[in-house]
N, C-alpha and C positions, 0 to 999 in steps of 0.2 A: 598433833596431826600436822603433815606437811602439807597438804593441799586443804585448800576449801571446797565441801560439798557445796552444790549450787540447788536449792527448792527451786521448783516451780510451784508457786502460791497462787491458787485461783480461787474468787470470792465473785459465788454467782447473784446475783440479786432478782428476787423475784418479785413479781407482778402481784399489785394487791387487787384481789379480783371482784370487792366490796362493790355494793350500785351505789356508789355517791352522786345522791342528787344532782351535783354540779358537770358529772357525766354527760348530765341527759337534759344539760340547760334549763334546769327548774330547780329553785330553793327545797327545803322541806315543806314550806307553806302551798305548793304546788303554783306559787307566782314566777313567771319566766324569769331567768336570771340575765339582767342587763348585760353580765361580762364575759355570759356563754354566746357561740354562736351557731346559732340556728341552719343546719347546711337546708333546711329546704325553703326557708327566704330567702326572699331577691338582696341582693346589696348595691349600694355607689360604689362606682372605680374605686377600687384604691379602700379599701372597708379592710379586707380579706388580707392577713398578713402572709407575708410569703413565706416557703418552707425554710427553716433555720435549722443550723445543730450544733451543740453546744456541748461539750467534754467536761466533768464531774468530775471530781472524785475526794468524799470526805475522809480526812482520816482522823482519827481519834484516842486520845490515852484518858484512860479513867482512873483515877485516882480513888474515889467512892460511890457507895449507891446513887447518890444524886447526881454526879459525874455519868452514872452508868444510865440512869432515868433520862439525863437529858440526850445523851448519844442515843435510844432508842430512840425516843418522838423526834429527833433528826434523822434519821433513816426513815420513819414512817413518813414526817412530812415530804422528803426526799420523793417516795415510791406517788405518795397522791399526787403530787406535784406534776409531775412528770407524765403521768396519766392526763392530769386535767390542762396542760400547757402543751400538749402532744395533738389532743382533739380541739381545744380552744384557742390556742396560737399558731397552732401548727410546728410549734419547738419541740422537735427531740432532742432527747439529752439522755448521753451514755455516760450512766453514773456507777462508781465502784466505792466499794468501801472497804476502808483498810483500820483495824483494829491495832493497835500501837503498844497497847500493853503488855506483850511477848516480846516485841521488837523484831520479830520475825520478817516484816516486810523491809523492802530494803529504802521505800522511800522516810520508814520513822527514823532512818538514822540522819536527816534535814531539819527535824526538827527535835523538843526537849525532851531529854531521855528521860528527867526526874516527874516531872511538873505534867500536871493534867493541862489538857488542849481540845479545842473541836472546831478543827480547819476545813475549810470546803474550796478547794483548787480548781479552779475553774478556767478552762481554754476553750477558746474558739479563732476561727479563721480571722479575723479581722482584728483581734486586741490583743492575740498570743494569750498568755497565763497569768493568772494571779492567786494567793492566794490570802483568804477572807477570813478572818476569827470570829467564829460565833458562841457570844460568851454568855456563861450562864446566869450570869448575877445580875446581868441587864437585860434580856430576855425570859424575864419571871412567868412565861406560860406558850403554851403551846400556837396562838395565836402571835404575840411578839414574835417569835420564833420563824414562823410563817413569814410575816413580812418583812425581816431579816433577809431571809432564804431568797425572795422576790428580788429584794433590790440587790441584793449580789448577782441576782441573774441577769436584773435588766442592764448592768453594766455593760454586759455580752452579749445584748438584743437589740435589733434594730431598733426598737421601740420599748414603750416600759412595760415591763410586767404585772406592773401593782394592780393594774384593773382587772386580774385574774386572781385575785385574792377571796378565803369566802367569806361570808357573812360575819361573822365573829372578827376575825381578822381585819374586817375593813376600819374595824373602828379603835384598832391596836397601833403602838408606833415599836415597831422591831428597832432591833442595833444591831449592826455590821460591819465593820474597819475592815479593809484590806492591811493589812502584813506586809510592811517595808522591807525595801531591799535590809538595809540596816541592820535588820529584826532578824531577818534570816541568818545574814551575816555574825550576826551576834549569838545565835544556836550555834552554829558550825565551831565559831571559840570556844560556846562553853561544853561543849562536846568532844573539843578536842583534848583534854584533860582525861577523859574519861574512855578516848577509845585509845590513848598512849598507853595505859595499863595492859590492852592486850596486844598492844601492838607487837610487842617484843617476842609472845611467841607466832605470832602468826606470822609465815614466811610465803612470798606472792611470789611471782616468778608468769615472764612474757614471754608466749615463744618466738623466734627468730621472723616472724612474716608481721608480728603485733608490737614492735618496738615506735613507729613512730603513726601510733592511730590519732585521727581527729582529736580534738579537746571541744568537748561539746559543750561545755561552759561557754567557750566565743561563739558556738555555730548558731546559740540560742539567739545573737542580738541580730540576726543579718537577717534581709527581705527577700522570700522569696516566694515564687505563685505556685499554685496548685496544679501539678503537671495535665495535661490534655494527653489523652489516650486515643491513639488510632486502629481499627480492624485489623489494618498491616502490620502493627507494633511487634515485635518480638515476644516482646513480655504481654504474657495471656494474662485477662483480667479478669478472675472468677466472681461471679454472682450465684447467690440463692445455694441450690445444693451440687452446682457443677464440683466444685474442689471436689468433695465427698466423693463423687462419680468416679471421676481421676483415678483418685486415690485406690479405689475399688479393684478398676481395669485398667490398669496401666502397670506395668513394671520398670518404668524408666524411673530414676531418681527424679524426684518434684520439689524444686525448689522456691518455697512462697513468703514473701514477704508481709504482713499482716502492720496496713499502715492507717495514718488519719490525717488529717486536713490542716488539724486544728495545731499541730504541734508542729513546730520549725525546725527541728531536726529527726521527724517523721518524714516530712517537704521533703528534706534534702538528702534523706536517704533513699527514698522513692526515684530521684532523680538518677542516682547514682545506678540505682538499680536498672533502672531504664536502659541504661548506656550498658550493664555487664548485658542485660537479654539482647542486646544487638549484638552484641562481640561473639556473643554463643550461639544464636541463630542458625548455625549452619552443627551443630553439636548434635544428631539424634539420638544421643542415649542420655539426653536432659531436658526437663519441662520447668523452666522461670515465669512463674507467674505472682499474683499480686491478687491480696484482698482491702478492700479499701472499707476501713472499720467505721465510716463514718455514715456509709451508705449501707453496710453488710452487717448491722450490729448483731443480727440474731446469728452469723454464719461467725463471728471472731465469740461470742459465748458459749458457742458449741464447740469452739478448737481451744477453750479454756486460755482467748486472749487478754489479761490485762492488760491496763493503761500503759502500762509500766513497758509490756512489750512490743509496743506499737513502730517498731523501727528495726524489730528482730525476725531474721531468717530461720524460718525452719524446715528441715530435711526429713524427706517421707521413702521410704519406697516398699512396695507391696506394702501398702496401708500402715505403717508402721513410722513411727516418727525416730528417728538414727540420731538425731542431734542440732545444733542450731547456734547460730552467730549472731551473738549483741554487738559486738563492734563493729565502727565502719571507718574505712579511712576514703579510699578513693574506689572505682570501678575496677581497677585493674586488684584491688585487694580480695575484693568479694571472686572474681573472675581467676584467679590462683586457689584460692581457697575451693571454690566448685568443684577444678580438679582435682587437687587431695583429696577430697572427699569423692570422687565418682574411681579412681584409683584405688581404691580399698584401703579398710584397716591396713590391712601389714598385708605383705606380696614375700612371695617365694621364691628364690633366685636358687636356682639349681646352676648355673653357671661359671665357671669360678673366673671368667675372665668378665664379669658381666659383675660381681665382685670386685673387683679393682675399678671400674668405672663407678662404681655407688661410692667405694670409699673415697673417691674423688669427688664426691659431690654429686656425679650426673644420674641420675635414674633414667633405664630405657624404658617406663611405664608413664615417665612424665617430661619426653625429649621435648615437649614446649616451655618448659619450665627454666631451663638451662642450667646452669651450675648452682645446685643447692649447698645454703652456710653450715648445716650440718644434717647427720642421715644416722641411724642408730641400727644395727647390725646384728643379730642374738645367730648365736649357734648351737644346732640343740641336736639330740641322737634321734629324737624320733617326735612328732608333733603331738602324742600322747602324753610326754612324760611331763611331769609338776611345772617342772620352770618355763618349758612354753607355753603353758596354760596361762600362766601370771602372765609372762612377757605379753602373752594374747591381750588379756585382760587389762594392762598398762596400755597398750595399745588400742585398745577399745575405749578408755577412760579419757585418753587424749586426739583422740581422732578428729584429725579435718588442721591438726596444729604441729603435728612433725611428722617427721616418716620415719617409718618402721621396716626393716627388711627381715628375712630370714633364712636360713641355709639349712639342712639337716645331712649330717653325717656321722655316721653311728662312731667312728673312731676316736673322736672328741667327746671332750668332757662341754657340757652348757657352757656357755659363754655371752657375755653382751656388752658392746664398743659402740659408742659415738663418736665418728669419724667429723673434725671440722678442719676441711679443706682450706679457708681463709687464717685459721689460728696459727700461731707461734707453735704452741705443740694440736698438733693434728688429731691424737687418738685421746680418747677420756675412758678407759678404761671400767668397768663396773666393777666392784669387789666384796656385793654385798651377799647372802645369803638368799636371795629372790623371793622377798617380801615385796607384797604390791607398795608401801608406803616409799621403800629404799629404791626401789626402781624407778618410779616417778623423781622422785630427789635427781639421780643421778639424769635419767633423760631431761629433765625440766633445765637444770644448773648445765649440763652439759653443752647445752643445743645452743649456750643464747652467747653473743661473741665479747671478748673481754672490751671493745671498745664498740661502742654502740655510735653510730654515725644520726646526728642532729641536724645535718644538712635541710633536711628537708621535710622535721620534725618532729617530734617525740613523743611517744604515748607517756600522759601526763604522770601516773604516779612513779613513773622511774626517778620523778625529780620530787615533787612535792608532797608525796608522799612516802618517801623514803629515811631512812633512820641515817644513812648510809650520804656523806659529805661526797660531791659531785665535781672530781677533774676533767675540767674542759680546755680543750685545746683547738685556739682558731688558726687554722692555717693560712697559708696559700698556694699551696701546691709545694712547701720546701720536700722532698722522702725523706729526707736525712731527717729531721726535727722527726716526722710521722713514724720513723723507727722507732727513732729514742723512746718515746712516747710508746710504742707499740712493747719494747723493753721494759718499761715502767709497769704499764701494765697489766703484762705477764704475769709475775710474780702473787704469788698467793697470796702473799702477808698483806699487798696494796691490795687485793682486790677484797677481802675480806671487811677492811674498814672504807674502800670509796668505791663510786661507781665512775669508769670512766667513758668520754664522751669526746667527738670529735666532730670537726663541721670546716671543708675543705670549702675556702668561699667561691671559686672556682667552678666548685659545683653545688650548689646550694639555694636557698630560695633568696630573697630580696634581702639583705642583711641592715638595710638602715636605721630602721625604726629602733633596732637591739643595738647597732651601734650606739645611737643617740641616746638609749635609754642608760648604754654603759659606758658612758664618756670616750668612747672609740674615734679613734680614724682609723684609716686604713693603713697608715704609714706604722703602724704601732703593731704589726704583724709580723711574725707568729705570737699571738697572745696568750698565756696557759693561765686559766683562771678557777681557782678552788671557793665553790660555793656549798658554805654551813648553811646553819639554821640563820643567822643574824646579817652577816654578809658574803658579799666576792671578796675575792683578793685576788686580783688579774696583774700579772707580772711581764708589762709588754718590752716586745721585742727581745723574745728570751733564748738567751744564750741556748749551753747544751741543757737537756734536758734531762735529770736526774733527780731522785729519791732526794736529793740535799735540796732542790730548788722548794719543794715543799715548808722549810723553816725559814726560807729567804726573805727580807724584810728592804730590796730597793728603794734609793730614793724617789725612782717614779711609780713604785708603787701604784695602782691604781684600788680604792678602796670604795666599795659600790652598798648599800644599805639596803638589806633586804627586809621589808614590813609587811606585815598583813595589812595596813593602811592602802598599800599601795602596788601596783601589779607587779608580777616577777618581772625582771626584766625578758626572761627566757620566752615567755607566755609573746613575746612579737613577735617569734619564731613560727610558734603555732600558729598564729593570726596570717603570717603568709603564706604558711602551709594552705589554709583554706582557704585563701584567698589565690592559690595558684591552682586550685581543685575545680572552684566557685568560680572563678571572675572576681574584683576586687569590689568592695564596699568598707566603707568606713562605718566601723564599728569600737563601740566604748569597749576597753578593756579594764574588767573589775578586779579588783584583787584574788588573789588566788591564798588559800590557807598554804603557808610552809612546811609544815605536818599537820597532817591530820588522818582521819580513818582511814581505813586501805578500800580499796574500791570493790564497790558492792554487787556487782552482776558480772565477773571475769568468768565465760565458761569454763569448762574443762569435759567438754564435750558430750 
């Protein structure tokens, strides 16, 4: 297969609806329970804990029945729990569980693919994430088990949990460890062996608007507050069953964000989003709104929201869900993106001079947009016949992520070109048979330009997950060198074995920290540096630039060491990226895997 289907995987968890004594403030003995509380007593200040909430989500690989015994009474104790610390603490907690033994979820690909596990990933606003091992060899009963559960909560509670423990329980000592950075680290190694085997047929591919998205790896370590919401706000904030209503009586496209508190790059995509509903404000054929899953748990379980999509847009109209956006980069990304999508699948151009303006780039359905990097063109005798169906359906499949036009004139044979106005050669011609797989190939490969600009970013698995050795060339404004280089990589044969990259410092984001990390000055420019799996090989101040400089072996060679120990150098790139988005904060940069899996929630619309 060339492309990756994308599931949507939704795991609802129900409400155990048992009368547990502890419910209803009284043991089985019918003696009051000390650590329930009683709402029709009086209390001292300050008794009555305040409303909390607190983000779950266990995930689990079962190896055997016992494995499978104890993942059940972790779920049950999960659902009592949450019952009795909901009315007795006042803590709610939106808890999900993810079964790991299919591998189907995309968060089991974090931890061991072989080896039985029973993690419980716990966020909340104040302490971000962590997540806790709860093992079964030392929680020998269901009780232990219990106050295990407790003290990983109460690490995320204003106060402690254990005196909400029941009877049984009180007189048990649970075991708990939270899961080191290290530990994690060390699944992703030994996981990366294991997903190299299919890496090789699986082929990814970004379209031209998603080459330099956020790296949400850094966005996780930065501080930031829980947005305040105005009446005036742009962006509407649905509660209870307004969406629903919407959704009902409205025929404008409804664009909603479904977010939480508790997660730092939930925060900052809510922020981001704030700022596209201001820009579009004045748009009526668009409704930007927001549900806030931390306050609206029952309304994100009835839209089938996992944890997992708590930073992801989704696109309605006449009650229908059209498609939806995991990634984020900046406000102006989401805000380009809108329009693709409110411009349709594929548009019809009957004009033939309106034609020569698309293959240049400009669409008159999207004159705010300006000069688009590529635009794909099918010509067909009649919108009934086979090969528009597909091209439709290719275009249905990628929708919201390139443009699609179309012409019909009966005097032609079908036909389909992707036109890129910015490239060496401009037209990509289609030559396949109009199979949905080979049409996707050719628009996906097509669209995306042979030198990707880093200036000001890079969506992460271009680099670090790619099989494919990465030519980088730092400029400064020479054209002559950006030809050569443009010359370079032209050519099929290079682009087949590297990917190439370019970053004009002139225009770019803060370059020091990547200097510093790759023994740069600035005098050492134009720099052209080829980075494998192991190292750079950065060749400054480089003459002409040719096919021959790649075996070149200078005395100033510069020779840079790339480890999993320690961050890519590339990754400070990204770090200003956010930080020119954000405002700047100092933040730890962790290493980054050099290969490893291909990325696991890429839509494809």
């Amino acid at each position: 297969m060339f492309f990756t289907n994308i599931f949507f995987l939704f795991l609802f968890i129900s409400d155990i609806r048992g009368q547990c004594p502890f419910k209803h403030g009284k043991v089985a003995t019918d003696v009051p329970n000390p650590h329930a509380f009683d709402e029709d007593l009086p209390r001292f200040p300050g008794t009555e804990p305040e409303d909390t909430f607190i983000q779950t989500t266990f995930v689990h690989r079962d190896k055997d029945d016992s494995d499978l015994k104890f993942t059940q009474d972790i779920i049950e104790l999960i659902n009592v729990l949450r019952q009795r610390l909901k009315k007795q603490a006042k803590l709610t907690i939106d808890n999900e569980n993810i079964d790991c033994n299919d591998g189907g979820f995309s968060q089991c690909q974090d931890y061991p693919l072989k080896d039985s596990y029973h993690f419980l990933i716990i966020e909340d606003s104040s302490h971000g994430a962590a997540v806790y091992s709860l093992e079964k060899k030392h929680n020998t009963n269901s009780e232990k088990t219990e106050q295990a559960i407790l003290d990983a909560l109460s690490r995320h509670s204003t106060h402690s949990l254990m005196i909400y423990a029941s009877e049984k329980a009180e007189k048990e000592i649970g075991f708990v460890r939270e899961v080191t950075p290290k530990e994690l680290a060390k699944f992703a190694k030994q996981n990366q062996n294991e997903n190299k085997k299919s890496f090789a047929t699986s082929i990814f591919t970004r379209s031209p608007t998603e080459l330099n998205l956020i790296n949400e790896k850094i966005l996780e370590f930065r501080q930031i507050e829980s947005p305040i919401f105005d009446e005036n706000d742009a962006l509407k904030v649905f509660v209870a069953d307004e969406l629903n209503n919407l959704l009902e009586n409205d025929e404008r496209f409804i664009f909603v964000m479904f977010w939480t508190k508790v997660n730092t790059i939930s925060l900052h995509a809510i922020q981001l989003w704030k700022q596209a509903a201001e820009m579009l404000k004045n748009d009526d054929n668009v409704v930007l709104g927001s549900v806030a899953c931390h306050d609206q748990i029952d309304v994100c379980r009835a839209f089938g929201i996992s944890h997992h999509d708590k930073n992801t847009i989704f696109v309605y109209k006449n009650a229908q869900k059209l498609t939806a956006q995991f990634s984020m980069r900046d406000a102006d990304f989401y805000v380009e993106w809108i329009k693709i999508i409110t411009a349709g699948i594929v548009n019809k151009i009957d004009s033939k001079d309106d034609l020569k303006q698309i293959r240049q780039g400009y669409l008159p359905f999207l004159p705010d947009l300006g000069q688009r990097k590529a635009v794909t063109i099918g010509h067909f005798q009649s919108e009934t016949s086979e090969e528009f169906q597909r091209f439709k359906k290719v275009a249905t499949i990628l929708y919201g992520r390139y443009h699609f036009v179309y012409h019909i004139d009966e005097k032609y044979g079908a036909s389909v070109t992707t036109f890129r106005p910015f490239e060496k050669m401009k037209r990509f011609d289609y030559n396949g048979n109009f199979e949905i797989a080979t049409l996707i190939k050719h628009v996906t490969q097509g669209s995306n330009p042979s030198i990707m600009d880093f200036g000001h970013g890079f969506t992460s698995d271009l680099v670090y997950y790619s099989v494919k050795d990465l030519i980088l060339l730092i400029n400064d404004g020479d054209q002559e060198k950006l030809s050569q280089f443009e010359e370079m990589a032209s050519k099929s044969e290079n682009s087949m074995n590297y990917i190439f990259g370019k970053i004009d410092k002139k225009n770019a984001v803060s370059l020091d920290s990547f200097f510093n990390a790759m023994n740069f000055d600035t005098n050492s420019l134009p720099i052209l540096c080829i980075f494998s799996l192991k190292n750079a090989k950065c060749l400054p101040r480089i003459g002409q630039i040719t096919d021959k400089v790649l075996l070149e072996k200078p005395d100033d060679l510069i020779l840079v060491e790339l480890s999993q120990n320690k961050p890519h150098p590339l990754k400070f790139i990204q770090l200003e990226q956010i930080n020119a988005i954000f405002g700047k904060q100092d933040v730890e940069i962790l290493p980054e895997p050099i290969l490893s899996k291909m990325p696991r929630n890429h839509p494809h619309g």
